[in-house]
N, C-alpha and C positions, 0 to 999 in steps of 0.2 A: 347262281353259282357260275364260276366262270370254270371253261370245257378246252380239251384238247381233243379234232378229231380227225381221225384215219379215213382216206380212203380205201376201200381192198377193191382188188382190179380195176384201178382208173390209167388210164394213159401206158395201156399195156399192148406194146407192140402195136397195130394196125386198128385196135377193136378199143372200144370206150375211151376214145380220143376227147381230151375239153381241155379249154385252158383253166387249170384253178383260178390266178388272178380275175378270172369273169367271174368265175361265181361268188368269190369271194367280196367285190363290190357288188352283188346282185343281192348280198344281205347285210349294207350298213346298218340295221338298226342293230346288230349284234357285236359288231367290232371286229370283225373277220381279220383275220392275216394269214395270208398264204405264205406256208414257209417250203421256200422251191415249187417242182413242178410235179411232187408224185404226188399231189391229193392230203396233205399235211395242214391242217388247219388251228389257231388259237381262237378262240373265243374269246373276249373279252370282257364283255358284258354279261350282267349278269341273267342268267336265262332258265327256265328250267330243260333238263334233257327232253322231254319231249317233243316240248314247242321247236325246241330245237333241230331236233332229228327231221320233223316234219318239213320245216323250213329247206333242210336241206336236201330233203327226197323230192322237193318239190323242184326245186330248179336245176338237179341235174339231166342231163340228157340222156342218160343210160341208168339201167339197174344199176346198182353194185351193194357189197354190204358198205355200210357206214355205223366206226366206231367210236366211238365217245368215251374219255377218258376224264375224270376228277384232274383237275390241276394238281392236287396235293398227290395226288399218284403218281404221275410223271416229275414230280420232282422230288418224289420217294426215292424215283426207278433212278434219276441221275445222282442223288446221293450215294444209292448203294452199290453205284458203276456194274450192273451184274456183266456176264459174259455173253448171255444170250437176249438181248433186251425186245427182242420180239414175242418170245416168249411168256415174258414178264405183258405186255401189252394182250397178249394172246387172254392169259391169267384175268389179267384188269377188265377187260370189254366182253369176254364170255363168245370171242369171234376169232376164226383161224385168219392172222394176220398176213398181209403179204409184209414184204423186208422193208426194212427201214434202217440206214445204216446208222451205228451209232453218233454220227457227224448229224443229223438231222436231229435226234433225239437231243442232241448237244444246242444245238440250236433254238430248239422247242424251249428247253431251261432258261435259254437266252433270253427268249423275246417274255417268258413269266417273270424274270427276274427283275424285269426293264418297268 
């Protein structure tokens, strides 16, 4: 199954400072894509969550939560354009999300779409 996933508290102010594009080639067998710099991830290959999560607890350099979303959810969430779509992520991953503007979220569509 391919995955969309969230950082919460990555590259916040002074504290849990990484570049994503590192990590994101740090896991070519998955097909990583960094979309920008807040911790925004596509998966592309096909994986299951676990492997995946581990994979990625594995090579960051700080705690943080790490959220994982169905593909088909995030291109639920941009079909039904809601008002609050962190919210709706919050909903999806079972984890209080940090912000994500809806330009990012438009983005994430993009690169599923492609």
């Amino acid at each position: 199954m391919r995955w969309v996933v969230f950082l919460r508290a990555a590259n916040v102010g002074k504290h849990n400072r990484f570049q994503p594009s590192v990590l994101a080639k740090q896991l070519p067998k998955f097909g990583v894509i960094n979309v920008g710099a807040v911790g925004t991830f596509v998966i592309r290959e096909d994986v299951d969550e676990k492997t995946l999560r581990a994979a990625i607890v594995r090579k960051l350099p700080f705690k943080c939560d790490v959220m994982i979303c169905r593909v088909k959810e995030i291109v639920d969430l941009v079909r039904n354009n809601p008002l609050y779509p962190n919210q709706v992520i919050e909903k999806i991953s079972g984890v209080t999300t940090t912000t994500r503007s809806w330009n990012t979220i438009e983005k994430v569509a993009k690169i599923l779409k492609a």
